[in-house]
Structures are given as C-alpha cells and as structure tokens.
N, C-alpha and C positions, 0 to 999 in steps of 0.2 A: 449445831452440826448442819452443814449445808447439806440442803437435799440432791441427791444427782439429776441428772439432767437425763431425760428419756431421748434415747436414740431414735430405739424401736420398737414398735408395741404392734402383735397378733393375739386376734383376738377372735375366740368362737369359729376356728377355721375348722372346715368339712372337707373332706374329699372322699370321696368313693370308687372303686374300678370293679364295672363289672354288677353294680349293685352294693356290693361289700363295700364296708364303711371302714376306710384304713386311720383315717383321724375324725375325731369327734369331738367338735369345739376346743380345740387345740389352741394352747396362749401358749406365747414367750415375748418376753419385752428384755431390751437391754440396754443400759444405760451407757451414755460417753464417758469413754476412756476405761469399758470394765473387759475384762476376759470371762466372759461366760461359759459355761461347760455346760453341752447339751448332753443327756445322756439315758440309756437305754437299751434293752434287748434287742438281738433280731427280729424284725416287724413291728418293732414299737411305734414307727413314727416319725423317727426322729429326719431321716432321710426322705421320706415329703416333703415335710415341714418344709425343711431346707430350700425344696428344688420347687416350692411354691415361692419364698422367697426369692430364689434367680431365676424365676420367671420360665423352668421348664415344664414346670404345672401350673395349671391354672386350679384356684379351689373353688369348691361348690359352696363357699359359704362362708362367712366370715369378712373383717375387717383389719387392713395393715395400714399404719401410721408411721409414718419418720421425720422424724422433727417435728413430731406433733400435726402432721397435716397427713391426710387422708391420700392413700396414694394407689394405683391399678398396676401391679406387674401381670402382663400377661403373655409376656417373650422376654426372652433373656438380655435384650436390648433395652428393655425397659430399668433393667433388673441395673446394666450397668449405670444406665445415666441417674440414676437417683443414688448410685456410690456404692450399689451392693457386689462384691467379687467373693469367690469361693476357689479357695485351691485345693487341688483335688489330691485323692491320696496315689493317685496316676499323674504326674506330672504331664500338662500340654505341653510342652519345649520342644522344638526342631532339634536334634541332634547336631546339624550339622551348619547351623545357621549361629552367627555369635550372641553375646550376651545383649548387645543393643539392635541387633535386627529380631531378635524373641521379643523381647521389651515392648515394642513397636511395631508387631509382625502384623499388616495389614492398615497402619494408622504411618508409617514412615512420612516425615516432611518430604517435601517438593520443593522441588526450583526447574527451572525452564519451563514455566508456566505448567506444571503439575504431571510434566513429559519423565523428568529422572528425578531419583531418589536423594535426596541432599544427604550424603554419608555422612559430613563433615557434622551438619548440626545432628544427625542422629547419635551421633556418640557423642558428643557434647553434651544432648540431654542427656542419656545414658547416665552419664558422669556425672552431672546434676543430681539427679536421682540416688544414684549410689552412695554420691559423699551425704547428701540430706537422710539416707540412711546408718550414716558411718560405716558403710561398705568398700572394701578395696581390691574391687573386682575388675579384671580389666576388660570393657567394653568389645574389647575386638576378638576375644578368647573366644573360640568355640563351643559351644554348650558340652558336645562331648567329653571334653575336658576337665570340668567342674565335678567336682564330689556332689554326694546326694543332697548334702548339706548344702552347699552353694548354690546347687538346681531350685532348691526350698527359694532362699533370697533373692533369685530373680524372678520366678512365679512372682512373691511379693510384688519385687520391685513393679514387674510387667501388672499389678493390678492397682498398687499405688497410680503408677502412671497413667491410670484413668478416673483418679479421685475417688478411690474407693473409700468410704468414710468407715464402711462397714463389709469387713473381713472373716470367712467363717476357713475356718480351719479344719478340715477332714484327715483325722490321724496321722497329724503329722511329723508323728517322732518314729514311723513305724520301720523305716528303712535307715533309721540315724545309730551312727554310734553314740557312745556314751559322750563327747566330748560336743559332738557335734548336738544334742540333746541338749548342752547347757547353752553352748551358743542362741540357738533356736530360742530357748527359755528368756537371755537375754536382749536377744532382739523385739521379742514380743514386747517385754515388758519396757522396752525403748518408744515401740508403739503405740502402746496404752499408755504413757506420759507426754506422746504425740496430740492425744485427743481421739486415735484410732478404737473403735468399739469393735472385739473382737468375739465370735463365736464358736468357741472351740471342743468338738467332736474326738474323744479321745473311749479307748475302752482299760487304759491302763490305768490306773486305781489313785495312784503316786501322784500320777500328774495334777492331777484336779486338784489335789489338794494342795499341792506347791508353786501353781501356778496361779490356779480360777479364783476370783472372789466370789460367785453366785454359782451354784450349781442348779439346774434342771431337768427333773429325769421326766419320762414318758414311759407309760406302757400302756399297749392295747391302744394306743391312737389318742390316748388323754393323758394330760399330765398329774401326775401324781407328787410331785415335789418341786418347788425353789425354794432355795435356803442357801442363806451364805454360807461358803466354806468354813468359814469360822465356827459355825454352830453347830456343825453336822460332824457323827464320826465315819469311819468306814464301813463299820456294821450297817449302822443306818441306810448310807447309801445304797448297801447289798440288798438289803430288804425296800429301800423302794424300787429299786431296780426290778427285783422278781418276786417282790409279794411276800418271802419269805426268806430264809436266811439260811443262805450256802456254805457259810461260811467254814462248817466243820469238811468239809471237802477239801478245803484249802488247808488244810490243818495235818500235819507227819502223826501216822500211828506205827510203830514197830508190830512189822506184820511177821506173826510166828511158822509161815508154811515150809517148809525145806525145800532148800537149793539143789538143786543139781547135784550130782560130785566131781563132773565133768566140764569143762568150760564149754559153753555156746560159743564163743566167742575168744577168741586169742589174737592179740598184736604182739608182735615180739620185734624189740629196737627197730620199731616202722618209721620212717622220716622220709619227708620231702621236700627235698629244694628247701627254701629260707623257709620254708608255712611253717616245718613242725620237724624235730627229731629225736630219736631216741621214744617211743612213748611204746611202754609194755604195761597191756592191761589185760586181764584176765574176766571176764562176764559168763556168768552162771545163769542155766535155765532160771524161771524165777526171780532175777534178780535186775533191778532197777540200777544203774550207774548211773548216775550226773557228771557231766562234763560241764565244769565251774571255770569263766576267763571274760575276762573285758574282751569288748570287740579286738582282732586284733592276733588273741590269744594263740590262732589255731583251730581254733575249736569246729567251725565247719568245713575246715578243709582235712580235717581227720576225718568226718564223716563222710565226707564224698572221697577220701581214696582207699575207705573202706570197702566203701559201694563200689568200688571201684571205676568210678568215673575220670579220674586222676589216677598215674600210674606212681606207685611210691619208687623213690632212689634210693629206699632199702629196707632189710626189712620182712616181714611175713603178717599177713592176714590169713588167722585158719580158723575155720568153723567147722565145729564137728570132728574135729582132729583133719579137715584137710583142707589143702591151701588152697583161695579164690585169689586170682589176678585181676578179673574185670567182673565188668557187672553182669555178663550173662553166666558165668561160674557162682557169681552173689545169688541170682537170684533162683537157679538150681539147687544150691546147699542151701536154701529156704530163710536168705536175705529180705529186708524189704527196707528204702529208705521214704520218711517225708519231709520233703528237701523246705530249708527254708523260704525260698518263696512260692507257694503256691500257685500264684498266677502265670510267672512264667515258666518253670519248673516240673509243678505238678500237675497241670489242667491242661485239657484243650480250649479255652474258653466257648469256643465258638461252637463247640458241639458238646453234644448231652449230656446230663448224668450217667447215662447207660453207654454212650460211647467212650466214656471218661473210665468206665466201671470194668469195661468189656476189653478196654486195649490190652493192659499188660495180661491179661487172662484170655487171652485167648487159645491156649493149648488147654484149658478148664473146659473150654465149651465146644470146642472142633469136633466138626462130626461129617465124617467122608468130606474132607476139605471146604467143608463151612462150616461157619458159625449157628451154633443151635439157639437161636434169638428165645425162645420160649423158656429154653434154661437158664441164661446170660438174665432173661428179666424175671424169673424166680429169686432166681440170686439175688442181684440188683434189690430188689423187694423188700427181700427177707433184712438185708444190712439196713436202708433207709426205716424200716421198721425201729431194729433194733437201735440203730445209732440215733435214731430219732429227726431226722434229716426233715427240715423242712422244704418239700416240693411237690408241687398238685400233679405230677407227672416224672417217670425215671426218665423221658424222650424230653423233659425241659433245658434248653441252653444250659449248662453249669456257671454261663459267665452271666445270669441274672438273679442266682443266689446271693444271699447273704455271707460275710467272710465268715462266719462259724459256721455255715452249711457246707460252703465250698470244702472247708478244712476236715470234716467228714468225710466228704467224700473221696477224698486221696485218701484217708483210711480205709476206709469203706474198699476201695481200689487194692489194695494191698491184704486187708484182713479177709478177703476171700482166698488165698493162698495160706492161710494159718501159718503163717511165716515165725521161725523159730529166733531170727534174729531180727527184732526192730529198732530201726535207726532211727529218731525224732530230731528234728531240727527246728527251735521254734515252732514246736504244735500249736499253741494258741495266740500265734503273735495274730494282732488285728482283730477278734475275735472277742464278746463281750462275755460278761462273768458268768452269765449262763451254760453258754456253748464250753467254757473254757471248764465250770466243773466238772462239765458231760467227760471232755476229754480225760480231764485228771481222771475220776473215775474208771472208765475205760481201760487208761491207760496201767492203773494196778490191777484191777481185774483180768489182765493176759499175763501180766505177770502171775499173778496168782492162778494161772492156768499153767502156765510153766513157760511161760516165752520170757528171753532174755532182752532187754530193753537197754539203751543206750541213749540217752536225751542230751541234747543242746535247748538252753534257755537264758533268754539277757534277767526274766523278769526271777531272782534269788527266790522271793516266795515260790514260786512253781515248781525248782528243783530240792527246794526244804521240803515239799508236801509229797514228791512224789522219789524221792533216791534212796534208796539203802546207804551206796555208800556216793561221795562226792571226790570226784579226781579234779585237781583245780590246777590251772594249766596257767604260766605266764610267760611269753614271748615264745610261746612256740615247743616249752616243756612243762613236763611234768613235775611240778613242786614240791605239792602236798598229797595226801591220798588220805578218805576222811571219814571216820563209821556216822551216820546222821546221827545216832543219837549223842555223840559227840558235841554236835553245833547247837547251841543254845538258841543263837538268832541269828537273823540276817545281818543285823550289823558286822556278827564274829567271821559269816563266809564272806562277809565286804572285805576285811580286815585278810583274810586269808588269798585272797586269788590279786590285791594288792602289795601284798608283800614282795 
C-alpha cells in the first residue's frame, strides 16, 4: 500500500489571548488528495487552528510544514501564496458584481498598459476555470442570481484561481438544500481526485462519515482523536467530541404527561400562494409536532405565515380560540418564532447579548417610558445561567459568540415571555452536538411545562428524538400525519415525506 503524501503538518501550536491558553500543543496534518473533518465543541479550537493557518493569527508556538518544508504564515497574504484558502460559512461575493469579476475581484488582467480592465480575457479565464471544474456557469451572470449552491462554486472557483492546493471548508452544507448537498458532495470529491487536500468543518454527524476519510476532533485547545472514518462509529465520535456520551438525548422516549384538551394552536385550510395549501393542524399545550418535508416542502413558509410575517390567501390561524393576522396579534396571544437563520433573522449581530435580549421585550422592562436596564440584566442573567450560554459578559457583541451560543440566545430572547406557542425553525442548524443536546433537552422540558411546540428540521434524527406526532408535507401539502411511536427509523420517515 502506498503511503499518502503529507500536505500539511502542525505541530505543538500554542496560542493564548489575554493570558488563557485557547490551544495547547495542537497537531493536525493532512494528506493529498484527502477530505479531512476537523471537529469539536464550542471553544474547542478548532477555529484558531484554522485562522493560524490563514495567517489571521499568528501562534505563540509551534511548527507548520507544507510539502514538507518549514513555512511562516503570519498574514493572510502569506496564507494565500503557499495555496492556503478558506471558504467561509458567510460567503465574501459582491452581489452585484458577475461570476468572473468575484473570481478576479482585485487581481482582473490589464491591457492599456494596466489603465483598463481586459473584460474580454477576464471571462475567458473565468470559463477556463469553470469548465476545468465541469461547471456551466455563465461568467457574465450576476452573483445575485445564483442559488446558494452555485454562490458555494464560485467561492471555490475564486480560490482555485489562486492555486489553492489547500482548501478548508467552514459548514458548508448549512444553507444547501438536499439536492444541492449531493452536488456539493460531488464536486468535492471531483477535487480530492484533483490532488486538492481538503479540510472540512462540519457539525452534522452524516457528513463526516459519507464524505471524510480522516477525522479530527479537539477539545479544550488539544486534540483528542484522528482516526479514519472507516474505523470510527458515531458513538465514538460523540464521546470524543464531549468527553462523554450524549447520545441518549438524541434518542425519542414516549413521554407520559397530559396534553391540553384545548388546542394552542389551530390552522384551519391555511394556504398561500404556490408555498402551501389547504394544511389543517391542530397543536396541544404539551405537545411537540414535527413538520417533516424536503427543502421545498413548505415547511418554513408555514411557519413564518403563522407568525405572521407573510399574510396567508386563506385560511385561519387561532391560538387560544382566537384568530392572529400578523405578528404583533402573534406575539400578544403569547406566540414566539426562531426563524431559520439566525444571523440575519434572529440577531443584531453587531450589538449585545443584552440588546439582542432586551429588544422584543421591551414592554417586560418599561418603567415611566424607559427601559429598567437593572431588570433587562437580571433577566438576561438568570437565562444565560440557565441556558448555559457561553459569554464573559451579557454587554458582549452577540455576533462574536459561537453558533450554539448565538442560537440560545434568540431563545433566551423569546423564553423570557413564557410564550405558549413556540415555533422552531432549524434550532440547531450550525451548532455542534453539545449545544444541540442542550437544545433538544430544553426543548421537551417546555413542552413538558405545558408549551405547545411546532419544529421544522432537515436533520430526521432531530425530529425522531424530539415529536410526539410527525405532519410530513410534500409540495406544499399535507400527506401523511404520523404518532412517532409509529416510525421505527429514519429510513421509514425518509421513505414517508418522499412518497
């Protein structure tokens, strides 16, 4: 058997902020032509690691090698010229700039002695590049125009087109439908028969193992496992991930408490426009529904014109025996939604946990027409307590947490209103198996308080472990309607919301 050929190799890297030691003697080595899966908790690591590689950190210690030769990234210019790129889980792309001015944004050829931009050979390479990817993208298209998926393939492209030999991949199925997920799969693996060594950052479970040949987990700033996929099961990885094994959290119990008698929640023949019609469902204090559908389905555009963010073309929404039209009737008869994305949806980024905490609540804390900040950060407190949030401050940016801190915190935001009806949209998308048990937990625990619960989720394990019953929705209706103890496995709700 031939031995592989070492790409990359770190070795005993350090860094510390502040005195605190975030990695301590940290290795990862990766071989040509492998897909590597870095992986780990929040604060484990793994994202230093990383941004010492692309040269946005520098380490206190330690030695990197590529190609076997001894090398100094200490800016990200460094980073690129020895082939290292990193696509982010934020796509950099101009919106409004086309598929070969992104590709070349800042590097475009010249002619008139370096006065204008040579169009003509910019899209030329462009189209070089694309078909050497067997991509059939059209150079002149506007980025805006591009699916999430095709935005993914030009990042690529735009980092190929600087000789990237080495490619790290930051969650990058998080925004993809299911279709566009196998592509993605396929193209990688068109990569890695390229000679391309890829490092890939995922917190979905599946992937690693249908993709990755090596896996690498960290915690606490040191590594605690490589092992190739092949050798490793899921369990294992759970427990090197967190030291111990979560694994029964991920696991359905039929929970005996009584429901309501009266619905929380009532649709009756609610449709809108081509998204969805006809869908009558019925949700009890207590009780957990799963909304089961390929991307595509419906499935969050029911949720959002439940919330009323979207008005439906027919139909009724009633809570509590009475009808809400928009979201400020939603969030009076004691509505709350957490919308699928987070970042731009749920957050302010740019300002605090406490102002993130304080907006929709602010009729909680009003006192002679201001805000009572002393009780706003009690509150605030008492939830990052309980949710377990990690931040050395509630006044910290919320857009320099971790994605399973963030994703607390839009709870955190809403469960100060004990809200009777919660709307979940992808809760633990982006989020690693830690933060994500926190949530499942949670999220029976209000039910079992008596809050009515409504979830959207792509990943089937998540809605097996946490639904009473499963409503599985295709092209926009209602199918099937399903008691969990019913479903044996994920294969069978695969087989079900495909039908």
């Amino acid at each position: 058997m031939v031995e592989p050929q070492t790409m990359l190799e770190m070795r005993g890297i350090e860094k510390q902020f502040n005195g605190n030691p975030v990695l301590k003697k940290a290795a990862f080595s990766l071989h040509k032509g492998e897909v590597h899966a870095l992986m780990g908790g929040n604060g484990a690591g793994k994202s230093t690691l990383m941004k010492i590689l692309t040269g946005v950190y520098t380490s206190d210690g330690g030695q990197i090698e590529i190609d076997g030769q001894h090398v100094t990234i200490d800016k990200p210019k460094a980073a690129q010229d020895l082939g290292v790129a990193m696509i982010f889980q934020e796509f950099s792309l101009v919106p409004t700039l086309s598929v070969a001015q992104n590709i070349f944004l800042n590097r475009e050829p010249r002619r008139a002695g370096g006065l204008l931009i040579d169009d003509a050979e910019l899209i030329r390479r462009a189209q070089v590049i694309l078909a050497e990817l067997g991509e059939h993208i059209d150079p002149n298209m506007p980025v805006a125009k591009l699916s999430v998926g095709m935005c993914q393939i030009v990042e690529i492209a735009k980092a190929l087109s600087k000789n990237a030999r080495i490619l790290i991949m930051d969650e990058p199925t998080s925004s993809l439908s299911e279709a566009e997920v196998v592509r993605l799969f396929n193209f990688v693996r068109k990569l890695k028969s390229n000679g391309i060594s890829i490092i890939y950052i995922s917190h979905r479970m599946s992937e690693i193992f249908s993709l990755c040949d090596r896996v690498t987990v960290m915690r606490d700033g040191e590594n605690v496992l490589t092992e190739s996929c092949k050798h490793l099961t899921m369990e294992g990885l759970i427990d090197a991930m967190l030291g111990n094994s979560v694994g029964a959290s991920m696991h359905w119990q039929a929970r005996d408490h009584a429901l309501g008698k009266v619905p929380a929640l009532e649709l009756r023949k609610l449709s809108r426009g081509t998204y969805f019609s006809d869908i009558n469902l019925q949700l009890y204090p207590g009780e957990i529904v799963g909304l089961a559908g390929l991307m595509g389905s419906g499935r969050t555009e029911i949720m959002e014109t439940v919330f009323g963010l979207y008005a439906a073309s027919e139909g009724e929404i009633v809570v509590d025996g009475q009808r809400v039209q928009n979201t400020a009737q939603a969030v009076v008869a004691g509505m709350a939604l957490v919308p699928e994305n987070r970042r731009t949806q749920g957050l302010v980024l740019s300002h605090s946990v406490l102002d993130n905490f304080t907006l929709p609540n602010l009729t909680l804390f009003k006192r002679w027409g201001k805000v009572n900040l002393a009780s706003a950060l009690s509150a605030v407190n008492a939830l990052i307590k309980n949710l377990s949030i990690k931040t050395d401050s509630p006044r910290k940016v919320v857009g320099l947490l971790s994605g399973g801190n963030q994703q607390k915190v839009v709870l955190a935001k809403w469960l100060a209103r004990a809200p009777r009806v919660l709307l979940l949209d992808e809760p633990t998308i982006g989020v690693d198996i830690g933060a994500k048990s926190d949530i499942v937990q949670l999220v029976r625990q209000l039910a079992s308080q008596g809050a009515a619960i409504l979830i959207v989720s792509s990943e089937f394990e998540e809605l097996l472990a946490m639904s009473d019953r499963l409503v599985v929705l295709n092209k926009g209706r209602v199918t099937r309607v399903i008691d969990r103890q019913d479903i044996d496995s994920e294969e069978m709700l695969h087989r079900a919301v495909q039908a």
